[in-house]
N, C-alpha and C positions, 0 to 999 in steps of 0.2 A: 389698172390696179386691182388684185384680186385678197378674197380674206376668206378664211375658212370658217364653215358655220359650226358649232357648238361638235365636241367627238361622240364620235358614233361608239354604240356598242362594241367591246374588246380591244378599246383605246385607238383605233384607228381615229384622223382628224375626219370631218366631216368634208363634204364636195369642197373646193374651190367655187369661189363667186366673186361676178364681177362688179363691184362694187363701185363703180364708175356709170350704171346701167340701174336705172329705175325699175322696184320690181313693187307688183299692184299690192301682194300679200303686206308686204312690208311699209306700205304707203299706207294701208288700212289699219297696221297695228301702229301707225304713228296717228293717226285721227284718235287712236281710244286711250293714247296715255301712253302705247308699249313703249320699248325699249331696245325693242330688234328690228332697227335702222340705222341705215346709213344719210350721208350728209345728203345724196346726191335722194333717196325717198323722202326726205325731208323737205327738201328743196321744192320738188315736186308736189308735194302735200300740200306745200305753203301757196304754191301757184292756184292747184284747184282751189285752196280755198278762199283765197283773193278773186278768183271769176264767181263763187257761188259757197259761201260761208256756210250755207245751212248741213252740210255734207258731215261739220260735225256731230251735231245734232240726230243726223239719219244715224250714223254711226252709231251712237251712244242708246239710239231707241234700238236699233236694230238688236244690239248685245241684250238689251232689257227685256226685250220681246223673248229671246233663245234664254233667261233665265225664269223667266215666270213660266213661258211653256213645257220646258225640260222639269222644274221643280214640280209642277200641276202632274206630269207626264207618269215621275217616279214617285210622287205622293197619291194624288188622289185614285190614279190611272192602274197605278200596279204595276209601271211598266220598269224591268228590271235589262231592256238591254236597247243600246242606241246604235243606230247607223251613219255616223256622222261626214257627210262626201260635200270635200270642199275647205278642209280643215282650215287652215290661212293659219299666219304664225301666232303661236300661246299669245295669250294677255291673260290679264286676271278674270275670273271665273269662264273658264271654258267646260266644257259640255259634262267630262266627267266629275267636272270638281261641282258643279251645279248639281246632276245628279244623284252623287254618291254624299251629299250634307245632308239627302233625304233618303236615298237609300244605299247605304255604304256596299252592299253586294251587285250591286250596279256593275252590269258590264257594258265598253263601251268600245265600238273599233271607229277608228278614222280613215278617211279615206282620203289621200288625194296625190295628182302626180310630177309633182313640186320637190325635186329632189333636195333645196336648200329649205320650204316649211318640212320635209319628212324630216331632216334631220335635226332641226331644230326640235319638231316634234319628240323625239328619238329622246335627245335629251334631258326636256325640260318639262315632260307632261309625265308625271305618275301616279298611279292609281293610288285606291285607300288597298290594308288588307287584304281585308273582306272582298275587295272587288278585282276588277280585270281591263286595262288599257291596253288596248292596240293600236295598232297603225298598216296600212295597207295602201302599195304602192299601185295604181290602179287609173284610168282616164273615165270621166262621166261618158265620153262614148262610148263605153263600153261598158253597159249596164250588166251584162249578163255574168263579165269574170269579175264586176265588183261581187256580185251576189255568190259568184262558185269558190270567193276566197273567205268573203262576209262567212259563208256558211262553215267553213272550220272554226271560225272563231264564234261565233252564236250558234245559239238551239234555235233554227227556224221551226221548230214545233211550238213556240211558244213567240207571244206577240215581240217586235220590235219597232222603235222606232226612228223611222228614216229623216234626218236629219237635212236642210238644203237652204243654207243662207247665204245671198248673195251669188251663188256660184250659178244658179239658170240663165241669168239675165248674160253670162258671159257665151250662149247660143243666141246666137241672131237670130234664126226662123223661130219661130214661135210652135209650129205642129212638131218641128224636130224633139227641142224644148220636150213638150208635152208625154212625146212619144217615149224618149228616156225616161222620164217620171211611171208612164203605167208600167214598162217594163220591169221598173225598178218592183215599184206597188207589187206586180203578180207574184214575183217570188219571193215575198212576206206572209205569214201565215194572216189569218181575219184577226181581226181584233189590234192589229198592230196601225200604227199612225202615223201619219205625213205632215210634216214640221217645214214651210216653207215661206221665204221673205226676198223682195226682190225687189231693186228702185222701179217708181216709177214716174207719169207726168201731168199727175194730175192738180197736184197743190201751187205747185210752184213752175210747172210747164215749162215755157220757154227757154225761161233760165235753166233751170237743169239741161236740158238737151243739148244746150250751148255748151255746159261742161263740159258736159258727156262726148260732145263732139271735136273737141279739144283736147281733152281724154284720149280718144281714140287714135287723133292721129299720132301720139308717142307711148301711149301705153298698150300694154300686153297683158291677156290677153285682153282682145276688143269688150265694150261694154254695152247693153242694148235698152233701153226702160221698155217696159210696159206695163199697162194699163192694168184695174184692178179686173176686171172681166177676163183677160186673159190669163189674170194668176187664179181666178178661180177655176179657169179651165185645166187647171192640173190636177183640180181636187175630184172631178168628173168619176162615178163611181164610186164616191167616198161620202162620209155623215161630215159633215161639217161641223163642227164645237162650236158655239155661241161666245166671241161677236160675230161669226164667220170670218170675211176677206174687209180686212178694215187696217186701215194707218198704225204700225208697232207700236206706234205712241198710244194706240185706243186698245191694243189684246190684253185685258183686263186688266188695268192698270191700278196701282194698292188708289185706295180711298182717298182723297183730299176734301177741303172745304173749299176751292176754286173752282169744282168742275172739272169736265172734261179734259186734258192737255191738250195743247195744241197740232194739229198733222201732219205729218213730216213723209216727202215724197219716197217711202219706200211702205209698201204693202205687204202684208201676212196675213195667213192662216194656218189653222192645224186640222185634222180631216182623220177621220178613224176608218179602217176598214172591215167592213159589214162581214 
């Protein structure tokens, strides 16, 4: 059974998809509340979350995490343009809508090479005004034509920031991982920052892995955790922002009288470049 995603610019329908066929983007906008899924992501959703329930919760810190860092980013930061690679399908507040409620001149491009999120993208993500949304069809292997297509759309004379949630963890080697990341970094001007969040196996261990490896064998593409050490290792070359590399649940979280919240096995940091 197939269904077409949302139309594309100049009224054409958007790709055909098969809707029979579990997809990971659409499994992850059904953990946050979206809307754009089918019975058979649904399905799947419900399964991961019967072997390991907490996956909502990552979920939910993880979006929390990409709205205090993006708002801090366009507020305190100055920073007026975003890299965002790894898009996954709209839900509510996505990068430019976060952005641009603090700085409406915000520009921001997306990146990723998911022909049913681009087109959903295409239709349901617009800018303010003042500001500037794009989209960009593009694979994280291939740092260098993100950056030569990025560069028509931003001023790389002026800081940006590089956007990266959820989507490293789906490289398995760890150095390769890494090596995309500086890549990405060198062809940013100084002053611009590294925005990144990825499961891992430290709070909840075993459990998670077992998803994960359950995950793996029917979903696409494959999924990796690791460790916070190795997510700091992406920031190698870079200032760190205080908390550093700590649980989404803990990147400055607004004030309570409870304390601290509790840590949820995906890891972030944000890293400015000198």
């Amino acid at each position: 059974m197939t269904a077409h995603v949302p139309t594309e610019p100049g009224g054409q329908p958007g790709p055909a998809i098969d809707i029979t066929v579990p997809c990971s983007p659409r499994i992850w906008n059904y953990w946050l509340g979206g809307k754009d899924n089918y019975e058979v992501d649904r399905a799947v959703g419900d399964q991961f979350f019967e072997i390991y329930p907490a996956i909502v919760p990552i979920a939910k810190h993880s979006r929390g995490f990409l709205s205090r860092a993006v708002t801090y980013l366009a507020g305190e930061a100055g920073v007026r343009q975003f890299l965002d690679i790894g898009t996954g399908l709209p839900t509510h507040d996505n990068t430019h809508q976060i952005a641009q409620r603090t700085a409406p001149d915000a520009h921001i491009v997306y990146v990723d090479n998911d022909p049913v999120v681009l087109a959903h993208a295409r239709a349901l993500l617009t800018s303010s005004p003042e500001g500037a949304t794009h989209y960009i069809d593009a694979d994280l292997h291939d740092p260098e034509l993100i950056l030569e297509r990025a560069a028509k759309l931003l001023d790389f004379e002026r800081p940006v920031a590089l956007c990266m949630l959820n989507i490293l963890g789906h490289i398995e080697d760890t150095a390769e991982a890494t090596d995309i990341v500086r890549r990405l970094m060198a062809g940013l001007p100084s002053g611009s920052y590294l925005v990144t969040a990825d499961g891992t196996n430290v709070v909840t261990g075993e459990a998670f892995e077992r998803a994960i490896a359950v995950w793996n064998q029917v979903g696409r593409p494959t999924y990796h955790l690791r460790n916070p050490e190795q997510i700091k290792g992406f920031f190698e070359g870079l200032e760190l922002l205080e908390p550093g590399v700590v649980s989404c649940s803990r990147w400055r979280p607004a004030e309570n009288p409870f304390g601290e919240p509790a840590e949820v096995d995906e890891f972030c940091a944000v890293g400015r470049k000198p």
